[in-house]
N, C-alpha and C positions, 0 to 999 in steps of 0.2 A: 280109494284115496289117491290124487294125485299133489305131487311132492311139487313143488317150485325150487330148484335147485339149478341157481346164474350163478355161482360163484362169487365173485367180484362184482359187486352191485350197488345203484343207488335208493332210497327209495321214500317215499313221504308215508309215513305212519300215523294211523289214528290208534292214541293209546284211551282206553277206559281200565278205570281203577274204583274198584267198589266194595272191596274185600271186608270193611269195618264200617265206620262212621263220616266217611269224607267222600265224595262223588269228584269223581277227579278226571278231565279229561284232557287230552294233548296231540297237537299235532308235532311230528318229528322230523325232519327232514337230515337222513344219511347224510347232504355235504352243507347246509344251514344251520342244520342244531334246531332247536325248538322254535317253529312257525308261531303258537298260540297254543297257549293252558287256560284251565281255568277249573275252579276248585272250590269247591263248596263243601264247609264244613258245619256238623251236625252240632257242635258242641253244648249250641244256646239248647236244641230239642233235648237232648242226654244229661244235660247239667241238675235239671230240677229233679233226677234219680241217682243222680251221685255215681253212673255209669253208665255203660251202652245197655240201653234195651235194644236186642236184637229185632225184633218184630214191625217197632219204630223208624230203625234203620232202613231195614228193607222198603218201608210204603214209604219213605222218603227220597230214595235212589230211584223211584220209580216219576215223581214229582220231579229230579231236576236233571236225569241223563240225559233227555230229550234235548231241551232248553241249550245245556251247557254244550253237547257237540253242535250244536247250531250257531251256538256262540263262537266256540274257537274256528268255524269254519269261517263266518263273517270276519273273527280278528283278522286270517290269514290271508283273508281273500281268495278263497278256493272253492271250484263247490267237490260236494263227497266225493263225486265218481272218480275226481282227480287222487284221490288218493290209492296207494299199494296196496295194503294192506291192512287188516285191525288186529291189533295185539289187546288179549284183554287179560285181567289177572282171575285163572283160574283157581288157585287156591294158595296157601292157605287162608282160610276169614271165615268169618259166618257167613253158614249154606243159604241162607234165604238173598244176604245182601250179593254173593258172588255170584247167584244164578240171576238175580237184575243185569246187571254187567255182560256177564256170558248170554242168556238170553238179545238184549239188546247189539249184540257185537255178533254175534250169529245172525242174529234175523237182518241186520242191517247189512254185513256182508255178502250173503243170499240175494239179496235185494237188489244188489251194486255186482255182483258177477266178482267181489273180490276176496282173495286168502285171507284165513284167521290164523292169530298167532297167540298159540292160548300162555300165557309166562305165569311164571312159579312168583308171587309176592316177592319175597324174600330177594331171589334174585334180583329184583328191581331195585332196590335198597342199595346192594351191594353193587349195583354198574351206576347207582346215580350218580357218584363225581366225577362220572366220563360227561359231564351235565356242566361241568365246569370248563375253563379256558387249559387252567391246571389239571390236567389229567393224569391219572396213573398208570403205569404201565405193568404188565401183569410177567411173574406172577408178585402176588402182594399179599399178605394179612390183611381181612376185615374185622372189624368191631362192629357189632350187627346192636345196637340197643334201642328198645324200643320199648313200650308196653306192655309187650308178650314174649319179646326176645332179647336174651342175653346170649350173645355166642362170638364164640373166637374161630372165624374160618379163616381155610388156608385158599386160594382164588390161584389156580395155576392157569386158568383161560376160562372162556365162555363156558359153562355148561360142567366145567372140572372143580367141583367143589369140596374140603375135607373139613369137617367140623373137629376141630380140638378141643375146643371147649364149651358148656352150654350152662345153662342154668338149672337147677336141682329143683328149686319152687318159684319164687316169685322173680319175677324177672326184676329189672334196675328201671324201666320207667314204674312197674306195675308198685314198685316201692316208695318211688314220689308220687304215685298216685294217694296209694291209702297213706302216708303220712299226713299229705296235705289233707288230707278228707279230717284226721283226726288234729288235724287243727282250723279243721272248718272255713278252708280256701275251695277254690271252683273246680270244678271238673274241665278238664284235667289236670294235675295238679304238679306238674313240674317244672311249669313254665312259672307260678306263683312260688313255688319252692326256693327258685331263683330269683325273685325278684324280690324274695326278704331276704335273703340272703346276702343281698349286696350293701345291707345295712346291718347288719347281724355278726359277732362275734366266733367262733368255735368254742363257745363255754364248756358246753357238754360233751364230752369226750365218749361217741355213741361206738358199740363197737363195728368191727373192716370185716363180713364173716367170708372165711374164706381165706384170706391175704396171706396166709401163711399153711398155705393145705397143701406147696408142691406140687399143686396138678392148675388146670384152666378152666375146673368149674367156677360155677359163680352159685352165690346162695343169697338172699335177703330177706325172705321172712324174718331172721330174727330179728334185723333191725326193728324192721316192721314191730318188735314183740317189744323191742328196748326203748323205743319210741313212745308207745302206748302206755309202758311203766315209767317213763321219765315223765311222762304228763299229768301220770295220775298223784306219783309223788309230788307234784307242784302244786298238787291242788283242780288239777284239772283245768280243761281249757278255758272256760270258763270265766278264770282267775285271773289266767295268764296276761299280762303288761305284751303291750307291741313288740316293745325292745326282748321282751325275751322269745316270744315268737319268732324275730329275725334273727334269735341267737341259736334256737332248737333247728329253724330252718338252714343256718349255717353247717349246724353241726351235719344234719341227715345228707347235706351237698357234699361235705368234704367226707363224708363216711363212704359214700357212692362212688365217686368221680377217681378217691385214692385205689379202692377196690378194681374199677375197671383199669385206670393206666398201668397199675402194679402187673393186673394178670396181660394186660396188651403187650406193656414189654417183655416180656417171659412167652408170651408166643412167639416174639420175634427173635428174641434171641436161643429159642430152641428149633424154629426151622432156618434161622441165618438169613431170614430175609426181614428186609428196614425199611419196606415202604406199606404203610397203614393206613388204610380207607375205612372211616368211621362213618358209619351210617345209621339211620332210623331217625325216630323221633328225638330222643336223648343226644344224639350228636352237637344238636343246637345251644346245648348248654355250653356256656361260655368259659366257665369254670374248670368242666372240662378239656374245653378247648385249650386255654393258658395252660393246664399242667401240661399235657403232652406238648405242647409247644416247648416248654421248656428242659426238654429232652434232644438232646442237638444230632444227635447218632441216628435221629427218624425223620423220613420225612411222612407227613400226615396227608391226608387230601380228605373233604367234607364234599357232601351234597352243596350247592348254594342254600341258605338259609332257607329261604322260601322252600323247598323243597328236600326239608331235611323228613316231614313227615308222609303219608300216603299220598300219593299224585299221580295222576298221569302220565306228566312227563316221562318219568322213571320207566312204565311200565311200553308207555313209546317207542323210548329207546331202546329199551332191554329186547321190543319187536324187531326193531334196526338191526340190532347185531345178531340178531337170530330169524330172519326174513328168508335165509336159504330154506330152512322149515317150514313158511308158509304152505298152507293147505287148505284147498276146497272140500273139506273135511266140515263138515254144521256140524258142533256136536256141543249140547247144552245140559251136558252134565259139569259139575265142578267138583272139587275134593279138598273139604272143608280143609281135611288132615292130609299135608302134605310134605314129608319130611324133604326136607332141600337135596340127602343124599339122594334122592329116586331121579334128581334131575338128569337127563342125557344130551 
């Protein structure tokens, strides 16, 4: 194995990101920021199963990773060999869709005589509002939410990560997932969550679980459970009038959004540190946005929209600031299961 270890460096990144349902590729550039992305998402294929098929996933990242690094290399006007390095996202995700990604980011580096720089997903999430103008300065509280993740880490540098809090069962996107399902909106389901919600009342007073447990887990199943018997009591969806769907969807918003800012300020104010970078899918909620904005003792920093969910970008830069580890190392295994503490 040899190491690539410049110290102080600059360097242009091709990121791939393939870890779930989104094909995401990006060029990075250490003193320009992001040259060319570009991002393709599965949702129309996944939507008519009400979730990801995994197997679906995979023969589809194989259809558009070609195309799409072809793509951001025309945006930026470069050809491959010009680039540093490949950063690709090793795990965590599903093994069929991460070893597209790691396959292709291997064989293509091989190919080009250049380092790979395999990144932990999650990681990538948590450096993307260095993606911004606004950037954070470390160390800081993350707010990790997503589909599969709820978690309150503590970010003392690259690579130094402490999880304080996680989720027990269903994570806070994977909870606007299946409500919205049982109210028979799209996959996925929290972007439509939010947008009856902005017509929609707090009638239903759904319970916070968790909110008052003194620690930084997070739980939502039950919601999940309160939700499915407030509907059945209604008569079922079926029944259900527009106007009170944009009021059950108010309610499942404000039950979420209270739960994460409660436990977010409580990790800040139990390590003393006030600057919070809220990351994943879930970040893009607005609702959530305005409460914590409304909290003057923190300051907050988000992904740009566009890139609140899986992206390349993310996984580009997360290569950038971790390029002293570049390696002529091929190696096309991945690890579906990859807890963040194992990072180094």
């Amino acid at each position: 194995m040899l190491l690539i270890n410049t110290g102080y460096y600059m360097a242009l990144i091709l990121g791939i990101e393939t870890s779930c349902d989104e094909t995401g590729i990006a060029l990075y550039d250490s003193q320009k920021g992001i040259m060319a992305h570009a991002l393709y998402s599965q949702i129309a294929l996944h939507n008519q199963y009400g979730g990801v098929v995994p197997e679906l996933a995979s023969r589809d990242h194989v259809k558009k990773i070609i195309p799409l690094i072809n793509q951001c290399a025309l945006d930026a006007n470069i050809k491959l060999k010009d680039i540093d390095a490949i950063a690709y996202t090793t795990g965590p995700g599903l093994n069929g869709a991460l070893l597209i990604g790691a396959s292709v980011a291997n064989g293509l580096a091989f190919s080009l005589n250049k380092p790979v720089i395999p990144i932990h997903h999650l990681e990538g999430h948590l450096l993307s509002p260095f993606l911004c103008e606004d950037k954070p300065s470390m160390p800081f509280i993350a707010l990790l939410v997503s589909g599969g993740h709820s978690q309150l880490i503590a970010v003392k540098q690259v690579g130094e990560y402490t999880i304080l809090g996680d989720t027990l069962d269903d994570a806070a996107g994977e909870a606007f997932d299946k409500t919205a399902k049982m109210l028979n909106l799209p996959y996925p389901g929290g972007k439509y969550i939010a947008l009856l919600a902005q017509n929609g009342i707090e009638e239903f007073k759904l319970p916070r679980p968790m909110l008052h447990s003194n620690d930084l887990q997070f739980s939502f199943s039950g919601l999940k459970t309160a939700v499915a018997t407030l509907i059945h009591k209604l008569g079922g969806v079926e029944t259900l009038t527009q106007q009170t769907k944009c009021n059950i969807a108010k309610s499942i918003e404000e039950s979420i959004t209270d739960v994460l800012v409660k436990k977010s300020v409580a990790a800040l104010k139990t390590t003393g540190i006030y600057q919070l970078v809220v990351s994943g899918g879930v970040s893009a909620n607005l609702q959530l946005r305005h409460k914590l904005g409304q909290i003057p003792e923190i300051k907050v920093y988000y992904p740009p929209l566009d890139l609140c969910t899986d992206n390349g970008a993310m996984i580009a830069l997360a290569g950038s600031m971790r390029y002293h580890l570049a390696k002529f190392d091929y190696n096309f295994s991945v690890t579906p299961r990859y807890p963040l503490e194992l990072i180094v």
